[in-house]
ZALUMTOR-967531 format. One record per residue (C-alpha): residue in three letters; y, z, x. Coordinates in steps of 0.5 Angstrom, whole numbers, plus 2048, in hexadecimal, padded with zeros to 3 digits. Layout:
// ZALUMTOR-967531
ALAYZX
...
// end
This chain:
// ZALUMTOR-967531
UNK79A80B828
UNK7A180782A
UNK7A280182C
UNK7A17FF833
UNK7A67FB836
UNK7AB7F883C
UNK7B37F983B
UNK7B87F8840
UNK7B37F8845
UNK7B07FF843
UNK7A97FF842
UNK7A980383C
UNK7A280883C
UNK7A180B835
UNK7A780D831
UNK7A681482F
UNK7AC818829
UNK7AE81E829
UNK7B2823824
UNK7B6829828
UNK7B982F824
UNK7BD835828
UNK7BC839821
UNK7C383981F
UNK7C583E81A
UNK7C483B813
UNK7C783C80D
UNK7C383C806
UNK7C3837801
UNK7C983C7FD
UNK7CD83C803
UNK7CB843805
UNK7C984480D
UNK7C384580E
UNK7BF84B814
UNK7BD84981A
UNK7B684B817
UNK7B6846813
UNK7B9841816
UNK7B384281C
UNK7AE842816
UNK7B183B814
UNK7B083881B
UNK7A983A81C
UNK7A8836814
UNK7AD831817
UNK7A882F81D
UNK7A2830819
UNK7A582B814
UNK7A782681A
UNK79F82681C
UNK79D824816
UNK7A181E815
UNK79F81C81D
UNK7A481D820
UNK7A281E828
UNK7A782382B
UNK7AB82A828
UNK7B082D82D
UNK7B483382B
UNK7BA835830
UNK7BB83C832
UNK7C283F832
UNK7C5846832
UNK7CA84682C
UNK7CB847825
UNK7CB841823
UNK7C4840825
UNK7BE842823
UNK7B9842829
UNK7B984582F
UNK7B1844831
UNK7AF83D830
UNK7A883F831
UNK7A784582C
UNK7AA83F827
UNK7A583B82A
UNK7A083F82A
UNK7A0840823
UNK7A0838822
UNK79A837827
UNK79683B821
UNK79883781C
UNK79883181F
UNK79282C821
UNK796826825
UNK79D826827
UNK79F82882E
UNK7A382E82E
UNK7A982F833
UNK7B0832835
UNK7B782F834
UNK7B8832839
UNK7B683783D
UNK7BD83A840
UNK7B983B848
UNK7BF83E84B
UNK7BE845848
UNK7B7845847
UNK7B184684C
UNK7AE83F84D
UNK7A784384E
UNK7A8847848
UNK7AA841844
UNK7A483D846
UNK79F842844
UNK7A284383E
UNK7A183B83D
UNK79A83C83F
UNK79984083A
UNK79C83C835
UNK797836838
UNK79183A837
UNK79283C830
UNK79583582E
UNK78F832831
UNK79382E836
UNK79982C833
UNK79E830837
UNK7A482D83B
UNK7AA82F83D
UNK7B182E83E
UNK7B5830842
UNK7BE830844
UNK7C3833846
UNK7C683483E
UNK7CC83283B
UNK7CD83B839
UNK7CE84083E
UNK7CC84783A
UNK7C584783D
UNK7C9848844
UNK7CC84F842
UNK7C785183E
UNK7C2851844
UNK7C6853849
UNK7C884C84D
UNK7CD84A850
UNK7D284484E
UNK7D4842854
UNK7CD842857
UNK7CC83C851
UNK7C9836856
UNK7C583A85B
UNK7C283E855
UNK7BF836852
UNK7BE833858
UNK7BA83985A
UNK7B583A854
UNK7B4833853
UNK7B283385A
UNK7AD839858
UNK7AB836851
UNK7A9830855
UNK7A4834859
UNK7A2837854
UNK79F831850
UNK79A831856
UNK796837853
UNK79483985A
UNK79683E85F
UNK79E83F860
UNK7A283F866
UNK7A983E865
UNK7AF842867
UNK7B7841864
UNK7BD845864
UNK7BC84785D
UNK7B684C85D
UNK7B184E862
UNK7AC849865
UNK7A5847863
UNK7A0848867
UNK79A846864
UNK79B84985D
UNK798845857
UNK79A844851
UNK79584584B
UNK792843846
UNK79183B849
UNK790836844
UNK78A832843
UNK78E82C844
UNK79082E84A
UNK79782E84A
UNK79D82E845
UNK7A1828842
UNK7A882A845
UNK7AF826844
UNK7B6826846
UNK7BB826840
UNK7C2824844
UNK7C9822841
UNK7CB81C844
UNK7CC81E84C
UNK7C981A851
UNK7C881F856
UNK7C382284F
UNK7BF81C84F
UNK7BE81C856
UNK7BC822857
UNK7B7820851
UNK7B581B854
UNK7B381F85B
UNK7AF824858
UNK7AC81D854
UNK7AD82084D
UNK7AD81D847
UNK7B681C845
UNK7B881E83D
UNK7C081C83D
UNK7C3821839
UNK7C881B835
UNK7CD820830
UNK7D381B830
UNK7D4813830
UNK7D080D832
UNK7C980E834
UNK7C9808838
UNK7CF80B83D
UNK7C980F840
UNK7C4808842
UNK7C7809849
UNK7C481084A
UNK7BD80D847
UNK7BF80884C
UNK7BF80E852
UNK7BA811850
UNK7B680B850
UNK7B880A856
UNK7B681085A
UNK7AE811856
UNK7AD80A857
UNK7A6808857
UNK7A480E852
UNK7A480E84B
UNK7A8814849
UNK7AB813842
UNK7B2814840
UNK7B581883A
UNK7BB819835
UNK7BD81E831
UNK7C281C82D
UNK7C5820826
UNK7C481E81F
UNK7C281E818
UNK7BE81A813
UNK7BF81980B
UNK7BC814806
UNK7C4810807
UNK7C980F80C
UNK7CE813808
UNK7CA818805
UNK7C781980D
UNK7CF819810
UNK7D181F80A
UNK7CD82380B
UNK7CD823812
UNK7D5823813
UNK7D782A811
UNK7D182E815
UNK7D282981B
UNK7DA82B81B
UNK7D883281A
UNK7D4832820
UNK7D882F825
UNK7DE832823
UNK7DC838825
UNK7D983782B
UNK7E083382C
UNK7E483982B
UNK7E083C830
UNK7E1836835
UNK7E8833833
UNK7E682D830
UNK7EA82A82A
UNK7E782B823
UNK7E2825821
UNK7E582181B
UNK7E281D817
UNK7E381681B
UNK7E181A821
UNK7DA81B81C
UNK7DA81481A
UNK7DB810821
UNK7D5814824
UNK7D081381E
UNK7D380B81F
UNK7D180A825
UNK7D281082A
UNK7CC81682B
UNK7CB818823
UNK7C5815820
UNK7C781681A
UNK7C5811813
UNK7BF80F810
UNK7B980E813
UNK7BB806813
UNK7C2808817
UNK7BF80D81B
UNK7B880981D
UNK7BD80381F
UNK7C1807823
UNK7BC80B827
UNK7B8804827
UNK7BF80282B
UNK7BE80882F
UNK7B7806832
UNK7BA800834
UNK7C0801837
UNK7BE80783A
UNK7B780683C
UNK7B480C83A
UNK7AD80F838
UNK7AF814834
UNK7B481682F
UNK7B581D82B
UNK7B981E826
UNK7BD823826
UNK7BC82481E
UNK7C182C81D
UNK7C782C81E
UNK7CB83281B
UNK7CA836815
UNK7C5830811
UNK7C183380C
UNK7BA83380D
UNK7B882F808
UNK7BD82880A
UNK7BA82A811
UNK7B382980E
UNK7B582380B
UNK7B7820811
UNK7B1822815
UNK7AD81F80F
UNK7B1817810
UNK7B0818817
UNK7A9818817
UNK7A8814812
UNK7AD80F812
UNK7B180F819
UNK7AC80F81D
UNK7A780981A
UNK7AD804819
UNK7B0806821
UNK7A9804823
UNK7A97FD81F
UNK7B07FC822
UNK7AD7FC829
UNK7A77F9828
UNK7AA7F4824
UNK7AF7F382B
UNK7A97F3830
UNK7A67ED82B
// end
């Protein structure tokens, strides 16, 4: 169990950890690609495996390209729910806009049975737009499209009889959607990008914020965590961050390995968005103290110790694939996150609450 402790004013409930994959398509140990099968196949051992050395959360991303493997972060986690005893099973994220909240809210209900209650749900708007052809949505009805299902997936975590009317589909007139959950409703969180219009909107449906950090310092976000304080006062809804990064015995093995699949990655959604190629000091100055934790477990556990503190969260996950890692390095590292990171972050933090 974590530490429990006062920083910057925060009364910090319980600190939870958290890993987060969207199944990149890997390549072999001999550099060969590897088929989405197998990448799936690899995603399921790779959440078994975070149970095993107790990491509290696994989280996929759902994405509609080829550069991902998942597209159904339920049947992934399905099938990690079986192997699996304790770890908390969600997405990362939920792309809401084109999808139907009462289906998506089934479907995790599902999920919640089968794990035994270990479901959760994270939704956004997403970074990606291939889900809006694909399901037949309109691009220019983007903002309306989220405002609306979040509106609808609130009130579905009644678990009761439905009434509810938008622009977007028919009404509800009492329907219901099943199975219910035997605890009654859903843990559901609002990933947001760094927006403040984002924060508010979670914070008036009084659900729990997951900053979505990609890029430079983690402590320029404390004033969205001050705004979301600020509109759920007097409640205890915790904030999260989801940040990238990547794990090896050395600070120098960690950054090597990691270099040339990071670039690999964000140069080709960078070609798609007109973003520049990542250079090596780009690399550099984000794992020095931007949104990339990367390193050691000593690095990485100072760093994300740093983060708690000036960000005043409850939750962090890591982002631990990013590009086409191997599967092997990729187990690694959930193996010293589990085991390493997560013990010296705790001793960190309660060694400041002392």
């Amino acid at each position: 169990m974590g530490p429990t402790l006062v920083v910057r004013g925060v009364n910090h409930m319980e600190l939870t950890f958290g890993l987060d994959t969207f199944g990149d398509h890997t390549i072999d140990a001999a550099g060969s690609p590897v088929i989405a099968a197998q990448v799936l196949r690899h995603v399921v051992a790779e959440g078994v495996h975070a149970d095993e050395v107790g990491i509290d959360h696994f989280s996929v991303g759902e994405h509609h390209r080829p550069d991902f493997a998942i597209s159904a972060p339920e049947v992934v986690l399905a099938a990690i729910a079986a192997r699996t005893e304790r770890i908390t099973l969600g997405s990362a994220v939920t792309v809401l806009s084109s999808d139907d909240p009462v289906r998506v809210y089934e479907r995790f209900a599902t999920l919640d049975a089968i794990s035994n209650g270990r479901a959760e749900l994270t939704v956004g708007r997403g970074s990606f737009i291939e889900s809006f052809p694909l399901f037949g949505y309109d691009l220019d009805d983007y903002e309306v499209l989220f405002e609306e299902k979040l509106d609808l997936l609130a009130s579905l975590r009644s678990e009761g009889p439905l009434h509810w009317s938008g622009t977007t589909r028919l009404p509800l007139t009492g329907q219901r959607a099943y199975p219910t959950t035997a605890r009654g409703s859903l843990p559901v969180w609002v990933a947001v990008g760094g927006t403040p219009a984002s924060v508010v909107r979670a914070a008036e449906y009084k659900l729990p914020l997951m900053l979505a950090i990609i890029g430079g310092p983690p402590a320029r976000f404390r004033p969205f965590v001050d705004l979301f304080r600020s509109r759920t006062e007097g409640t205890d809804l915790p904030v999260g961050v989801h940040s990238p990064g990547f794990l090896a015995p050395t600070d120098t093995e960690a950054r090597e390995l990691l270099y040339p699949h990071f670039k690999a990655n964000r140069d080709r959604i960078g070609r798609e968005r007109g973003w520049p190629p990542v250079s090596r000091s780009d690399f550099e100055a984000e794992a020095d103290g931007g949104a990339l934790f990367v390193g050691s477990p000593e690095t990485v556990a100072t760093r994300i110790a740093a983060a708690v503190i000036d960000l005043g969260i409850q939750r962090f996950d890591l982002k631990y694939a990013n590009g086409p890692m191997p599967h092997e390095q990729l187990l690694t590292a959930i193996e010293l996150y589990g085991t390493e990171v997560i013990p010296r972050v705790r001793s960190l933090l309660a060694a400041i609450g002392d």
